[in-house]
N, CA, C and O atoms as a CHARMM CRD file, in Angstrom:
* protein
*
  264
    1    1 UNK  N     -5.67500  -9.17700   1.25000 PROA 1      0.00000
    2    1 UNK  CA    -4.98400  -9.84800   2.32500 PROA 1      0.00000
    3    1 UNK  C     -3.53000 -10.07500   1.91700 PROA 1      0.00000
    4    1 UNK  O     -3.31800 -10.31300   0.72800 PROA 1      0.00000
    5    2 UNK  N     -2.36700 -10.02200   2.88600 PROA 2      0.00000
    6    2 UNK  CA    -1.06600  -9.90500   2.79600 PROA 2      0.00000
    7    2 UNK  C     -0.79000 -11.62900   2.61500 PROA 2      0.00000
    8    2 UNK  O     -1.18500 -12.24200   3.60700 PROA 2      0.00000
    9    3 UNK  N     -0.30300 -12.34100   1.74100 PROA 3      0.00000
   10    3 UNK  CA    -0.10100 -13.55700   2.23500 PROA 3      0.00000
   11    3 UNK  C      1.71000 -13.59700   2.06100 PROA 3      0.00000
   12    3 UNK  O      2.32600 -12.81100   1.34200 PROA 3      0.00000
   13    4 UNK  N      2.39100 -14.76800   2.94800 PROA 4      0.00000
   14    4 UNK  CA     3.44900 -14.75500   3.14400 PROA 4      0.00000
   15    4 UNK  C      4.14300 -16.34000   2.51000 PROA 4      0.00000
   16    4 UNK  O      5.17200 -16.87500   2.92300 PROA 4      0.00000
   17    5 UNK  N      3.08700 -16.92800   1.23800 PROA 5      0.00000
   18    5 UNK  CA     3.67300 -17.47800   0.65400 PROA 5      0.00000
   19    5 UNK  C      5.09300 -17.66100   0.27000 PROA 5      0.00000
   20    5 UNK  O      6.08300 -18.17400   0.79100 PROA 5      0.00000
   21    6 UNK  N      4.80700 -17.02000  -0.88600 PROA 6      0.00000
   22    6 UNK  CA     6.35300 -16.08900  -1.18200 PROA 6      0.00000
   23    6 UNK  C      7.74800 -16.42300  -0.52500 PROA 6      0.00000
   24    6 UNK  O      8.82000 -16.83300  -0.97000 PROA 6      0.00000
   25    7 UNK  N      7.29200 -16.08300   0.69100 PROA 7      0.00000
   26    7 UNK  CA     8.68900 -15.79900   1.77400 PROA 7      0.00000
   27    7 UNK  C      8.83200 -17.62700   1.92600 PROA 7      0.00000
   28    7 UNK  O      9.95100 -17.98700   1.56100 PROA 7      0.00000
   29    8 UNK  N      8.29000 -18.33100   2.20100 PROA 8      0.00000
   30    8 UNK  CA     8.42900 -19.90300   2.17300 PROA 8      0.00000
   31    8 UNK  C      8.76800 -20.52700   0.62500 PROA 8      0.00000
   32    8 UNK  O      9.16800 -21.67700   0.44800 PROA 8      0.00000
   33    9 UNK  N      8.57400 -19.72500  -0.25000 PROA 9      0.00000
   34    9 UNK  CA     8.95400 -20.67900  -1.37900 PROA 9      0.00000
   35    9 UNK  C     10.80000 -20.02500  -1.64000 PROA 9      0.00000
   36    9 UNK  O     11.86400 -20.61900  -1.81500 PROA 9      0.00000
   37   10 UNK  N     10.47400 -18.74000  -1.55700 PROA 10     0.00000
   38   10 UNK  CA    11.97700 -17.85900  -1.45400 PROA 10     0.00000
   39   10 UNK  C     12.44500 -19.08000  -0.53200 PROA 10     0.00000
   40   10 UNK  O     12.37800 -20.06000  -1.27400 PROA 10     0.00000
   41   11 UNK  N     12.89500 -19.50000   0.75200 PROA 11     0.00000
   42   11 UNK  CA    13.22600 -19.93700   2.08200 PROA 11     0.00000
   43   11 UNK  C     13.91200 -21.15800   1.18000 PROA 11     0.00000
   44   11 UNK  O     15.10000 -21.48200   1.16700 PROA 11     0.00000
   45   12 UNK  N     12.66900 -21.81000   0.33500 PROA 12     0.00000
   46   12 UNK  CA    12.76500 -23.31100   0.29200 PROA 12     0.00000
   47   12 UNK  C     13.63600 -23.14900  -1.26900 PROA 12     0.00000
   48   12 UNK  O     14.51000 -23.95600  -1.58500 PROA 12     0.00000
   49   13 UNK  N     13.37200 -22.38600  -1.84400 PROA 13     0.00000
   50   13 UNK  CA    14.90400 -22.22100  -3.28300 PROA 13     0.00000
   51   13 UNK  C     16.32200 -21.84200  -3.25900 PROA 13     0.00000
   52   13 UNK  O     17.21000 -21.88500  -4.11000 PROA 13     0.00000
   53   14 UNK  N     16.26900 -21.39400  -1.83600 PROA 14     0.00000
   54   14 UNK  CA    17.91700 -20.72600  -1.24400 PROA 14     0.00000
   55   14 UNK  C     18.34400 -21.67000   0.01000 PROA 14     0.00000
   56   14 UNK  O     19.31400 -21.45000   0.73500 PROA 14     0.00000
   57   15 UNK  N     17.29300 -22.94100   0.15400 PROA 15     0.00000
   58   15 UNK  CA    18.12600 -23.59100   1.39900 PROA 15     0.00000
   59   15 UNK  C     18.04300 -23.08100   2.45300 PROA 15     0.00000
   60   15 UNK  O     19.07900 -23.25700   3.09400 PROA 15     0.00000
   61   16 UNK  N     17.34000 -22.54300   2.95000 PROA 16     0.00000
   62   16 UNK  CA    17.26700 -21.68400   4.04000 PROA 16     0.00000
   63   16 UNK  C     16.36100 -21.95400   5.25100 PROA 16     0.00000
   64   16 UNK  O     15.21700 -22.28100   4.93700 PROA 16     0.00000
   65   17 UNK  N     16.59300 -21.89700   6.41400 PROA 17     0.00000
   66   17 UNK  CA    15.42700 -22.51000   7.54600 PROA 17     0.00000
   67   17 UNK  C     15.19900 -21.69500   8.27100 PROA 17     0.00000
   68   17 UNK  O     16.11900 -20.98300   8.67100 PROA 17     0.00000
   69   18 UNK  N     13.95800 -21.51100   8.68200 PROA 18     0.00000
   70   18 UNK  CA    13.53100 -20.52800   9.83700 PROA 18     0.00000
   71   18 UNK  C     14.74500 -20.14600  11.27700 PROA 18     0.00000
   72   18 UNK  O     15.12900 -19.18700  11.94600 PROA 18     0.00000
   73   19 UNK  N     14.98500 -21.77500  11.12500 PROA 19     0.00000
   74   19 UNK  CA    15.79700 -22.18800  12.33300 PROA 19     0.00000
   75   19 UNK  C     17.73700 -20.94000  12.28800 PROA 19     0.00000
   76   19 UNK  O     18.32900 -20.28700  13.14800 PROA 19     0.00000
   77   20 UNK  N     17.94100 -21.17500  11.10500 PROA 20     0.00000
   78   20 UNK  CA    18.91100 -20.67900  10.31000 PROA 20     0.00000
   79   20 UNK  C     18.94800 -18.66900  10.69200 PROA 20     0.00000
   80   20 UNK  O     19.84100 -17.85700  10.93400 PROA 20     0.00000
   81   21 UNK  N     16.97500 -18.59700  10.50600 PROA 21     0.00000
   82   21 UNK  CA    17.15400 -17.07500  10.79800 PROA 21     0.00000
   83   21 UNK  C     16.96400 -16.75200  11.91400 PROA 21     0.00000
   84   21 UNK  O     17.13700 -15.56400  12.18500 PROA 21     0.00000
   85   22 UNK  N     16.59600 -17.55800  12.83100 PROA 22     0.00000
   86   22 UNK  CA    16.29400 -17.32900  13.97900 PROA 22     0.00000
   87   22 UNK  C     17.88600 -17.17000  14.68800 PROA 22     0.00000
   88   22 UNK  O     18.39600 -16.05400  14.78600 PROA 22     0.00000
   89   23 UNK  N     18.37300 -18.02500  15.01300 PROA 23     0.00000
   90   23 UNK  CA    19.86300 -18.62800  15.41000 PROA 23     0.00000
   91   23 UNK  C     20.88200 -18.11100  15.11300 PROA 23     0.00000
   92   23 UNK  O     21.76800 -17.98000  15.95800 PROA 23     0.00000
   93   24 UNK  N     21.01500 -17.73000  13.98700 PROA 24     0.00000
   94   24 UNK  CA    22.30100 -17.61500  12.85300 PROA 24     0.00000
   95   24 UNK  C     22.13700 -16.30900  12.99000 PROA 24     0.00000
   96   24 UNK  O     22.84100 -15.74400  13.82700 PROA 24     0.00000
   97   25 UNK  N     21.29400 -15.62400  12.30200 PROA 25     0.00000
   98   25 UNK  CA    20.55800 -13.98800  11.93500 PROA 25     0.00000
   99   25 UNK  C     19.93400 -13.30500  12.84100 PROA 25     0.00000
  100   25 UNK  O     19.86000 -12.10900  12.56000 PROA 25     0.00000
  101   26 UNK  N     19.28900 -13.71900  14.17000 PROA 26     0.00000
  102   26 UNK  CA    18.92300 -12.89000  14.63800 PROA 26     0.00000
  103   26 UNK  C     17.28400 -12.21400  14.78000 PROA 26     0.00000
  104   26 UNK  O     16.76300 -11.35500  15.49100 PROA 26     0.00000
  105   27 UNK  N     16.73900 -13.29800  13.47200 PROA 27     0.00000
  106   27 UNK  CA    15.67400 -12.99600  13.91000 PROA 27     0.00000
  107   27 UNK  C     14.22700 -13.35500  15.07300 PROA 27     0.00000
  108   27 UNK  O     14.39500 -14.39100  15.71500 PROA 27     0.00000
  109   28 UNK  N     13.22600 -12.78700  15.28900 PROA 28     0.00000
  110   28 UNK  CA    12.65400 -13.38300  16.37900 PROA 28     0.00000
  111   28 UNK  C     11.58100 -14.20900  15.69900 PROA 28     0.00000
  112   28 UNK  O     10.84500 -13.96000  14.74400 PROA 28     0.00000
  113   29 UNK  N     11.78200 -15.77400  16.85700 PROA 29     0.00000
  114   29 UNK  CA    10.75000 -16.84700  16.75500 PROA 29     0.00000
  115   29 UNK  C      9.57900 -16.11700  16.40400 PROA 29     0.00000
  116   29 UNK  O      9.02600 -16.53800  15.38800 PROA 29     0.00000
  117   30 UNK  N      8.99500 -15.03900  17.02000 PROA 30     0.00000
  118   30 UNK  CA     7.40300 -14.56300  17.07800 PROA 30     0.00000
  119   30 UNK  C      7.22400 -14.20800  15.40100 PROA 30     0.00000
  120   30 UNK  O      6.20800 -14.43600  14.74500 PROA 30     0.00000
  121   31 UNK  N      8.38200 -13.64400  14.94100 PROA 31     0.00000
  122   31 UNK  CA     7.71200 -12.95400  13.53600 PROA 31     0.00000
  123   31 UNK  C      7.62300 -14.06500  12.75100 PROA 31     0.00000
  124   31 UNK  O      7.04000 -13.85100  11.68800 PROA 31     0.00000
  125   32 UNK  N      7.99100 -15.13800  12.91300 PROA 32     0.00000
  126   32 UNK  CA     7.42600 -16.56400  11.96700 PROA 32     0.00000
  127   32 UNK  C      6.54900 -16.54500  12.37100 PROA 32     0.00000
  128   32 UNK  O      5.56600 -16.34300  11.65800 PROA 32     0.00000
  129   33 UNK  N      6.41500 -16.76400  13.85900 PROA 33     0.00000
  130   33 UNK  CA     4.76600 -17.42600  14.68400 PROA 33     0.00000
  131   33 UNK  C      3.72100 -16.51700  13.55900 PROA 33     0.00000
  132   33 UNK  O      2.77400 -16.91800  12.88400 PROA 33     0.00000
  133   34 UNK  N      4.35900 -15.08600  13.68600 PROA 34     0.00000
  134   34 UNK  CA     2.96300 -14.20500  13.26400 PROA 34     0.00000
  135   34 UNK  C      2.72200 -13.90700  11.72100 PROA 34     0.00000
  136   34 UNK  O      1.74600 -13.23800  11.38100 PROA 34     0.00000
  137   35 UNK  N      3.68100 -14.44200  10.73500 PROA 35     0.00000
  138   35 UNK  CA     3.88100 -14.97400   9.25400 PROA 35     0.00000
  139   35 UNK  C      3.30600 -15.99300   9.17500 PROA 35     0.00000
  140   35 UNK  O      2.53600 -15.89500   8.21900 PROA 35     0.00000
  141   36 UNK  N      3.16600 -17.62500   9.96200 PROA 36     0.00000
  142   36 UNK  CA     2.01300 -18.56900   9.74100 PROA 36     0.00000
  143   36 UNK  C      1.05500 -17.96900   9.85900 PROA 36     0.00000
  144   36 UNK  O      0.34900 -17.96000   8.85100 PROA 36     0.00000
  145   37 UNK  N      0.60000 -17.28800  10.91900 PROA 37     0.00000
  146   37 UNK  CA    -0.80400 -16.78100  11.54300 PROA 37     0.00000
  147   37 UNK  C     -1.39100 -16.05200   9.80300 PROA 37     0.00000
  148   37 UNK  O     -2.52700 -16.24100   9.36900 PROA 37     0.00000
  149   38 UNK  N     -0.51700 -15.39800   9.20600 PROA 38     0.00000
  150   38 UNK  CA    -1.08700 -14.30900   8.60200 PROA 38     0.00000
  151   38 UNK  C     -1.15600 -12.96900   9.03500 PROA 38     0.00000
  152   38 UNK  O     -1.72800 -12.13400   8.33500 PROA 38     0.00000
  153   39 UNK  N     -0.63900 -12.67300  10.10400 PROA 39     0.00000
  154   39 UNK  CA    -0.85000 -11.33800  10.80800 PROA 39     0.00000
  155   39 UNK  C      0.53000 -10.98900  10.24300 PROA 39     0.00000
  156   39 UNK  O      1.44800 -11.70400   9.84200 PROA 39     0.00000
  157   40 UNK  N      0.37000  -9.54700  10.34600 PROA 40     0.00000
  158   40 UNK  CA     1.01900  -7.93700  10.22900 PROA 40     0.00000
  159   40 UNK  C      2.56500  -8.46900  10.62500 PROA 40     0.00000
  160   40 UNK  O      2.66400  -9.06800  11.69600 PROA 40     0.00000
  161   41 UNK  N      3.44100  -8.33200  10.03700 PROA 41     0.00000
  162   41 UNK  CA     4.67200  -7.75300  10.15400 PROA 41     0.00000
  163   41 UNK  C      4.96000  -6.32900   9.75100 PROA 41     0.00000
  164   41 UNK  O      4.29800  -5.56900   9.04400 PROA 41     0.00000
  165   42 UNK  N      6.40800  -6.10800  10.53300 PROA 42     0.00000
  166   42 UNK  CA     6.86000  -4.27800  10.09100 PROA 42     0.00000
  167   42 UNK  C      7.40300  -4.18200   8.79300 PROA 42     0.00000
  168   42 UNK  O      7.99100  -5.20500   8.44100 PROA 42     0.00000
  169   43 UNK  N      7.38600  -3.35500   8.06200 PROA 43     0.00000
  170   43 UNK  CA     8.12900  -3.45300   7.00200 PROA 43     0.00000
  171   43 UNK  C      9.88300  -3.31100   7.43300 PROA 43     0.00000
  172   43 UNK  O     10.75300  -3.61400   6.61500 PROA 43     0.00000
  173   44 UNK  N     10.08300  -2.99900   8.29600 PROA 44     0.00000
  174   44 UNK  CA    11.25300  -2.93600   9.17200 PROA 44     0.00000
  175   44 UNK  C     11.84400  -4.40600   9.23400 PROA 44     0.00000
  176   44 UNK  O     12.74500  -4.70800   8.45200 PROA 44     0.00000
  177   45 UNK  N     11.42000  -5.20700  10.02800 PROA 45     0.00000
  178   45 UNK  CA    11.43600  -6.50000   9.12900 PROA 45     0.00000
  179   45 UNK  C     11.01500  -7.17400   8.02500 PROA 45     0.00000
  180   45 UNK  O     10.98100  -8.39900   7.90800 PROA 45     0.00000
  181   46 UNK  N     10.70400  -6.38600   7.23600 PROA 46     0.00000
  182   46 UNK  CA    10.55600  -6.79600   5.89500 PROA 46     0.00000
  183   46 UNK  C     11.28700  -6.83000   5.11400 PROA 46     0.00000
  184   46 UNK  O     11.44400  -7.72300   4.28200 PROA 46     0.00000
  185   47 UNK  N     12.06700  -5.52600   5.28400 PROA 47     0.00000
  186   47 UNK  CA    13.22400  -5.04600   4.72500 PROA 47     0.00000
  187   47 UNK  C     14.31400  -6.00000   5.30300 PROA 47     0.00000
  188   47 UNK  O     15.01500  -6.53600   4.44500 PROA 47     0.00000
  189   48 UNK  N     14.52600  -6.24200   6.32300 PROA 48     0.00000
  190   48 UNK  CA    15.80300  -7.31000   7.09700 PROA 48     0.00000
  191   48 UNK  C     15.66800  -8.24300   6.48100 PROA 48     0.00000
  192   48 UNK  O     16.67300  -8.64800   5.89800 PROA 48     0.00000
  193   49 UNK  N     14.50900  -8.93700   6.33600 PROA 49     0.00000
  194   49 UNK  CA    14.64100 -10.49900   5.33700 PROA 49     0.00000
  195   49 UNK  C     15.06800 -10.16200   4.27100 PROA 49     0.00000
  196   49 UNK  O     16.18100 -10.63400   4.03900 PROA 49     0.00000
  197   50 UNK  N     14.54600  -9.36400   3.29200 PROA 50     0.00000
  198   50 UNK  CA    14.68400  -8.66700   1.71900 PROA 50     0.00000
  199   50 UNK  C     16.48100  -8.59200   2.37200 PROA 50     0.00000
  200   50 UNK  O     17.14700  -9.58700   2.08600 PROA 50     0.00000
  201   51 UNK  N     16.94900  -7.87600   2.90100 PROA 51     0.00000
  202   51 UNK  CA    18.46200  -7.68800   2.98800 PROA 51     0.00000
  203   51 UNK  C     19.11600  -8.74500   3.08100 PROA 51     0.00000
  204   51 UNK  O     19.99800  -9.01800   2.26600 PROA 51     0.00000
  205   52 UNK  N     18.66700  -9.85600   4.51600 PROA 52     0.00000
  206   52 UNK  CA    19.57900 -11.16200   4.56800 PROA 52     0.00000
  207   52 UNK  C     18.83500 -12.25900   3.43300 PROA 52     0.00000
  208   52 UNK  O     19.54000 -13.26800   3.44100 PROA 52     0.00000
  209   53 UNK  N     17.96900 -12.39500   2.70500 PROA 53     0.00000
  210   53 UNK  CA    17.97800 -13.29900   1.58700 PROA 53     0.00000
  211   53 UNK  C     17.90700 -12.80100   0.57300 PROA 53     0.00000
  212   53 UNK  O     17.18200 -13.21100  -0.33300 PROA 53     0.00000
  213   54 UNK  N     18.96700 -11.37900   0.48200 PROA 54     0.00000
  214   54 UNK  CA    19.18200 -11.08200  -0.64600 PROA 54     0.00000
  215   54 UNK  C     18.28300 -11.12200  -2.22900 PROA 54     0.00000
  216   54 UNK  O     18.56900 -11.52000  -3.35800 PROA 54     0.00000
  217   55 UNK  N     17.11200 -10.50000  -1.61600 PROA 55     0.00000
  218   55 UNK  CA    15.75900 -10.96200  -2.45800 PROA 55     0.00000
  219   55 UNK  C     14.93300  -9.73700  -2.58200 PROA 55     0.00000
  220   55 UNK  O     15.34400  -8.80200  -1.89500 PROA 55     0.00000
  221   56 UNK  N     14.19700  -9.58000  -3.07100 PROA 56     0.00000
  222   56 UNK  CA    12.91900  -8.52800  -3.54700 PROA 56     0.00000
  223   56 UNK  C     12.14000  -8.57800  -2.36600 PROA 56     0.00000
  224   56 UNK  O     12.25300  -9.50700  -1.56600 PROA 56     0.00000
  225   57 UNK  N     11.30200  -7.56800  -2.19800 PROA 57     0.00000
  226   57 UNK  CA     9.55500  -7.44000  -1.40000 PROA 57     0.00000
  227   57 UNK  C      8.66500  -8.73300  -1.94400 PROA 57     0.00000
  228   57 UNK  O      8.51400  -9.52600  -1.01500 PROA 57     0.00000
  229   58 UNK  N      8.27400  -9.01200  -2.70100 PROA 58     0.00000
  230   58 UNK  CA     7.83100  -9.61500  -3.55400 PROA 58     0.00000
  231   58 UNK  C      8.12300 -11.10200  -3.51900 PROA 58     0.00000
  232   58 UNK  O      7.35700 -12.00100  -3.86700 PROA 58     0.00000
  233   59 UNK  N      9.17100 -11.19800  -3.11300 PROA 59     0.00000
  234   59 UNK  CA     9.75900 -12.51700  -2.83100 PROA 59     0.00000
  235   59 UNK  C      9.15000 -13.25800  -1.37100 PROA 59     0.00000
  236   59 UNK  O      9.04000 -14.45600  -1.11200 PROA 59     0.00000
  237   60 UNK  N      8.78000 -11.95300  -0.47100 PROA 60     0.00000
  238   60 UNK  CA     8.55200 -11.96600   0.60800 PROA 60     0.00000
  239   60 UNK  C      7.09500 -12.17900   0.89000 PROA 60     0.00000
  240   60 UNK  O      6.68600 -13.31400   1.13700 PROA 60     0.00000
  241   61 UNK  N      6.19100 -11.01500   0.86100 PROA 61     0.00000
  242   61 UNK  CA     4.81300 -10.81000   0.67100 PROA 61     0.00000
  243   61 UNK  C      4.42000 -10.88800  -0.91200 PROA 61     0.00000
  244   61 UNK  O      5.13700 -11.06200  -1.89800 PROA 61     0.00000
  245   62 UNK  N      3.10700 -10.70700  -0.79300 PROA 62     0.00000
  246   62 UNK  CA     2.09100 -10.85900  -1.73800 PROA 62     0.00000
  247   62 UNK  C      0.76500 -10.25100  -1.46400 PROA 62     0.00000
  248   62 UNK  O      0.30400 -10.50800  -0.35100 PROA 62     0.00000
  249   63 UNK  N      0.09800  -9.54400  -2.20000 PROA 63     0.00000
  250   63 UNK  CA    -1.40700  -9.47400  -1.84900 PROA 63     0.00000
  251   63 UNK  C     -2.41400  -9.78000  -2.43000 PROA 63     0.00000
  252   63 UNK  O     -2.46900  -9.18300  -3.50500 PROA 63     0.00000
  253   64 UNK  N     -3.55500 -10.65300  -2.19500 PROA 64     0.00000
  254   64 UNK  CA    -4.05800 -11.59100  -2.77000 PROA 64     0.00000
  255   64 UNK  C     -6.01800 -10.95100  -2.21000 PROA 64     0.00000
  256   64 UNK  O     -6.64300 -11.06000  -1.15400 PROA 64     0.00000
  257   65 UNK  N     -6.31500 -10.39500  -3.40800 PROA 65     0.00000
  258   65 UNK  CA    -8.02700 -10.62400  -2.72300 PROA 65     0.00000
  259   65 UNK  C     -8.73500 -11.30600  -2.10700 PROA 65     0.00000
  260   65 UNK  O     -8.30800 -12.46000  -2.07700 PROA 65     0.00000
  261   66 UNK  N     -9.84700 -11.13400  -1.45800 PROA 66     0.00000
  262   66 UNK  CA   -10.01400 -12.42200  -0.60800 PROA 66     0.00000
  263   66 UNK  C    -11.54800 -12.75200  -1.35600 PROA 66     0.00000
  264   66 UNK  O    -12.19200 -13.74900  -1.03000 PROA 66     0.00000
């Protein structure tokens, strides 16, 4: 399973708010909605976060056995 830890602890060491990427950056409300959920993001936006928080994959996702 993909978990999106990661991307919230990244968020919370750089100062950074959803609100911030939504507003500021451009990104869409839904791909948080669907990052709590646990569901599928694109790597297309995967790569956009990795670019605007200047951060790794890894920083972002995780995969964790269930």
């Amino acid at each position: 399973m993909i978990s999106y830890k990661p991307f919230y602890e990244t968020l919370f060491k750089k100062g950074i708010t959803e609100y911030y990427l939504i507003f500021k950056q451009g990104f869409s409300a839904n791909t948080f909605h669907r990052m709590k959920k646990g569901e599928a993001i694109s790597t297309k936006t995967i790569d956009a976060l990795c670019y605007t928080l200047d951060c790794e994959v890894s920083d972002i996702i995780k995969f964790e056995k269930e």
